[in-house]
C-alpha positions as semicolon CSV with decimal commas, in nm:
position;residue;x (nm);y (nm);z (nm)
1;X;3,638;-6,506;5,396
2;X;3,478;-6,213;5,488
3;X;3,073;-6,215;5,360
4;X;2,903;-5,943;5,331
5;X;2,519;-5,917;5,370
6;X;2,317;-5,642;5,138
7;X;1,964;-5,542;5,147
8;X;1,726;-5,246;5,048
9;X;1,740;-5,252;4,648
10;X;1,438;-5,276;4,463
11;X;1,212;-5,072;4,185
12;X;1,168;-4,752;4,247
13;X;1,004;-4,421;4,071
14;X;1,192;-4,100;3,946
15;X;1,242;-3,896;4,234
16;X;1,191;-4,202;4,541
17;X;1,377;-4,308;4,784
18;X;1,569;-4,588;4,869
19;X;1,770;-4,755;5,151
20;X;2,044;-4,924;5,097
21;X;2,217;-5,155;5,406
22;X;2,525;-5,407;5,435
23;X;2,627;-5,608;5,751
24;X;2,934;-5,891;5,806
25;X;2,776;-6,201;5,842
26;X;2,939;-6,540;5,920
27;X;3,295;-6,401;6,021
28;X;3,380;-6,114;6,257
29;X;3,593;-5,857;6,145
30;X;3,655;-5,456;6,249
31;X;3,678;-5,227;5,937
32;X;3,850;-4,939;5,868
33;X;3,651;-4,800;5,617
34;X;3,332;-4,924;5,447
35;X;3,125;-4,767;5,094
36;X;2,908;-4,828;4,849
37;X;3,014;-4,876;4,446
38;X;2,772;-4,935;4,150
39;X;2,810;-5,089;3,806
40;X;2,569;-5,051;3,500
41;X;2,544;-5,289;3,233
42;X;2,864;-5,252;3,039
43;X;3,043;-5,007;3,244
44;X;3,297;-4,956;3,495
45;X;3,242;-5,052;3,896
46;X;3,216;-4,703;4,021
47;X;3,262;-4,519;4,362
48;X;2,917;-4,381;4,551
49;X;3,012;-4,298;4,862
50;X;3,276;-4,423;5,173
51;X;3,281;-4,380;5,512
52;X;3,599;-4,411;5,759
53;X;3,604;-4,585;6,082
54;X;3,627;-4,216;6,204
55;X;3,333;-4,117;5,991
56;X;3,490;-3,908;5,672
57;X;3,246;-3,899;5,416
58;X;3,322;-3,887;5,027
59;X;3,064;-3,922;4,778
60;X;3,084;-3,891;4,359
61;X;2,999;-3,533;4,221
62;X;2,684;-3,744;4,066
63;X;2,521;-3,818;4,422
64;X;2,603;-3,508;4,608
65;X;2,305;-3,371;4,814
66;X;2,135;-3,672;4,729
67;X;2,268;-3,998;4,856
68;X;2,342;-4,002;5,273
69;X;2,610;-4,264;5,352
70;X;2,637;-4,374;5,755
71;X;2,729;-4,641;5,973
72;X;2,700;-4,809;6,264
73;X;3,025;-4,859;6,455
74;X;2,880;-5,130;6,729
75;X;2,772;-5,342;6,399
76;X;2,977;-5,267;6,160
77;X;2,696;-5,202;5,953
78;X;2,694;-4,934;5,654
79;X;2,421;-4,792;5,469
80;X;2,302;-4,558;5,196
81;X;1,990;-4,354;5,211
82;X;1,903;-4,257;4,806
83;X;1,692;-3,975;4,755
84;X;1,568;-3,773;4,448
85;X;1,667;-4,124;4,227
86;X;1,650;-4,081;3,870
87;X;1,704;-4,358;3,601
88;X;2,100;-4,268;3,594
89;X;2,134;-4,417;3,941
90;X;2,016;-4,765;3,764
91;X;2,271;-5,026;3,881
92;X;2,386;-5,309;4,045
93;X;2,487;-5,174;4,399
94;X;2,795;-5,321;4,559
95;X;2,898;-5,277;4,961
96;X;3,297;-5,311;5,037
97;X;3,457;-5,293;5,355
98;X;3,806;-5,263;5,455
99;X;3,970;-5,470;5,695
100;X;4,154;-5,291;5,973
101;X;4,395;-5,573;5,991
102;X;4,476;-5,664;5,665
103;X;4,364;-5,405;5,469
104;X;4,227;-5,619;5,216
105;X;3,873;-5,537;5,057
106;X;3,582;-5,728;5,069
107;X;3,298;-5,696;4,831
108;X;2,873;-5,803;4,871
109;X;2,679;-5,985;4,598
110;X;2,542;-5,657;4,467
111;X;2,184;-5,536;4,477
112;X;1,990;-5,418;4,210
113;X;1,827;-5,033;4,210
114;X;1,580;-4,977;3,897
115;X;1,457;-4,595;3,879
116;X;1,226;-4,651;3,616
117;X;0,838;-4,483;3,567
């Protein structure tokens, strides 16, 4: 299987910054599209913010102007720059990535982001 490596979460203030990164580790794959998703205590996983292999951006109306998402085609690395965090971004941050082959998704072990003062 495809394992995906995450890094950057942490504690953070109202109005910080964080960064947010995800690699393939242990098995080798191209992607065709890679993003980040969050999930809050009781809620729904929820879309942040993809990126295509040919670098189309979406992001949800809540991170817009905020959150950066990029990636690093040699790598395959993603990541997501978070600025202007308040405690609504709270979550458990997951990286996915899309096989170019198969087109099945792969998910990370989640980070945690706490925006609290």
């Amino acid at each position: 299987q495809v394992h995906l490596v995450e890094s950057g979460g942490g504690l953070v203030q109202p109005g910080g910054s964080l960064r947010l990164s995800c690699a393939a580790s242990r098995t080798i794959f191209m992607f065709s599209a890679m993003g980040w998703y969050r999930q809050a205590p009781g809620k729904q996983r929820d879309l942040v913010a993809t990126i295509t292999s040919g670098g189309s951006t979406n992001y949800a109306d809540s991170v817009k102007g905020r959150f950066t998402i990029s990636k690093d085609n040699r790598k395959n690395t993603v990541s997501l720059q978070m600025n202007s965090l308040n405690p609504a971004d709270t979550a458990v941050y997951y990286c996915k990535a899309t096989n170019i082959a198969t087109y099945l998704d792969y998910w990370g072990q989640g980070t945690q982001v706490t925006v609290s003062s």
